[in-house]
C-alpha positions in Angstrom: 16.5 -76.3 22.9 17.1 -79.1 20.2 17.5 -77.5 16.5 17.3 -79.4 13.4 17.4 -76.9 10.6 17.7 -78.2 7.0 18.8 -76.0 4.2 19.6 -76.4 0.5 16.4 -77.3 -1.6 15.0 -75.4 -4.3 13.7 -75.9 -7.7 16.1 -78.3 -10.6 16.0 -79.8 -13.6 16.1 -83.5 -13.6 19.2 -84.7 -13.6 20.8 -81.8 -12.0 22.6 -81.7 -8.4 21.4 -80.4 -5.0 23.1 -80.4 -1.9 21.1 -80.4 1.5 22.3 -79.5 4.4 21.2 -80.0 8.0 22.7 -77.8 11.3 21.9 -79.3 14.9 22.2 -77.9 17.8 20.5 -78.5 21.5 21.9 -81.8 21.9 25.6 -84.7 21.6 25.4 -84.5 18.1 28.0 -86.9 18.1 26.1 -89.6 20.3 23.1 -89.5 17.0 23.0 -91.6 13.9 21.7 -89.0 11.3 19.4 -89.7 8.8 17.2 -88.2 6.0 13.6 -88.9 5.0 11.6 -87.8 2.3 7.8 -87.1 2.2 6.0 -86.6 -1.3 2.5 -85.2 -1.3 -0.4 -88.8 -0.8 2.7 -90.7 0.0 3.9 -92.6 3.2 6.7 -90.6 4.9 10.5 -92.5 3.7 13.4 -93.4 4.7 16.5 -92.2 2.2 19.8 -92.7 3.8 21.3 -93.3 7.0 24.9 -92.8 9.0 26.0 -93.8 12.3 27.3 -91.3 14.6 30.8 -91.4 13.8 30.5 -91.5 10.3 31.6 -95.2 9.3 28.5 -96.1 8.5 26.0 -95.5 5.7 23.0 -96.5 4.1 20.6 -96.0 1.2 17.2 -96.4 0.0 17.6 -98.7 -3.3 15.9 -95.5 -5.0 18.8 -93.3 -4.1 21.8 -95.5 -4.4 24.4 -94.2 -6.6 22.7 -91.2 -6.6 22.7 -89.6 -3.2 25.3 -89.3 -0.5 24.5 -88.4 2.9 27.9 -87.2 5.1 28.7 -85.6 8.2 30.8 -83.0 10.0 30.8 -84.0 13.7 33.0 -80.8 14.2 30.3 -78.6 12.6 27.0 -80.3 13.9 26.3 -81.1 10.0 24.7 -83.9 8.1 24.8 -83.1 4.4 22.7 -85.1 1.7 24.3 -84.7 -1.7 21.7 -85.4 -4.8 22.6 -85.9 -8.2 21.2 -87.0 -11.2 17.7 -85.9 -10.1 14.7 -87.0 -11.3 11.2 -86.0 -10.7 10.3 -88.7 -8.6 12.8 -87.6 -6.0 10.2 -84.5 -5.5 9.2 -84.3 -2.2 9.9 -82.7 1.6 12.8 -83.6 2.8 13.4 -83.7 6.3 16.8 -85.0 9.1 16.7 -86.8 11.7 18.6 -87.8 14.7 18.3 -90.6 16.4 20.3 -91.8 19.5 23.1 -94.6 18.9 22.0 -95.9 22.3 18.9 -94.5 23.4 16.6 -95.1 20.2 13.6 -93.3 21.7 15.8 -89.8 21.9 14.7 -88.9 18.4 14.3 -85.6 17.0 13.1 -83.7 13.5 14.2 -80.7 11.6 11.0 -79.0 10.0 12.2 -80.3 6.5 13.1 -78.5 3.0 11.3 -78.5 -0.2 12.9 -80.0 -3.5 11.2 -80.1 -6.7 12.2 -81.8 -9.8 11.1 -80.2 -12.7 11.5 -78.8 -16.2 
């Protein structure tokens, strides 16, 4: 059964730090480029960052660059998204997904986690 299971959201201050975190299990992690999109409430689902399968590979949203880093741990069926300097804007669902190096129509989604930027 294919798992994506994010963890890590919550409620910060803007300009504060979160890191997500998304576990996978159920399929080659390995064989997936990972990604992370975020969905704010009347807005169009987005894409934030991207990295290939073996982890050489990344990109950003302009809206997240220099911000936000998005890693992996092939050994621990991990994609991380680190967040700093937060601002409200980057309020929204966040959700991973995993999308086959080869096979682009093998795609799958976690149920996403909540992040709130706030004072």
């Amino acid at each position: 059964q294919v798992q994506l299971v994010e963890s890590g959201g919550g409620l910060v201050q803007p300009g504060g730090s979160l890191r997500l975190s998304c576990a996978a299990s159920g399929f080659v992690f390995g064989s997936y480029d990972m990604s992370w999109y975020r969905q704010a409430p009347g807005k169009e689902r987005e894409l934030v960052a991207t990295i290939t399968s073996a982890g050489s590979t990344t990109n950003y949203a302009d809206s997240v660059k220099g911000r936000f880093t998005i890693s992996r741990d092939n050994a621990k069926f991990t994609v991380y998204l680190q967040m700093s300097s937060l601002k409200p804007e980057d309020t929204a669902r966040y959700y991973c997904h995993a999308r086959h190096t080869y096979y682009s129509s093998r795609i799958h989604w976690g149920q996403g986690t909540q992040v709130t930027v706030s004072s």
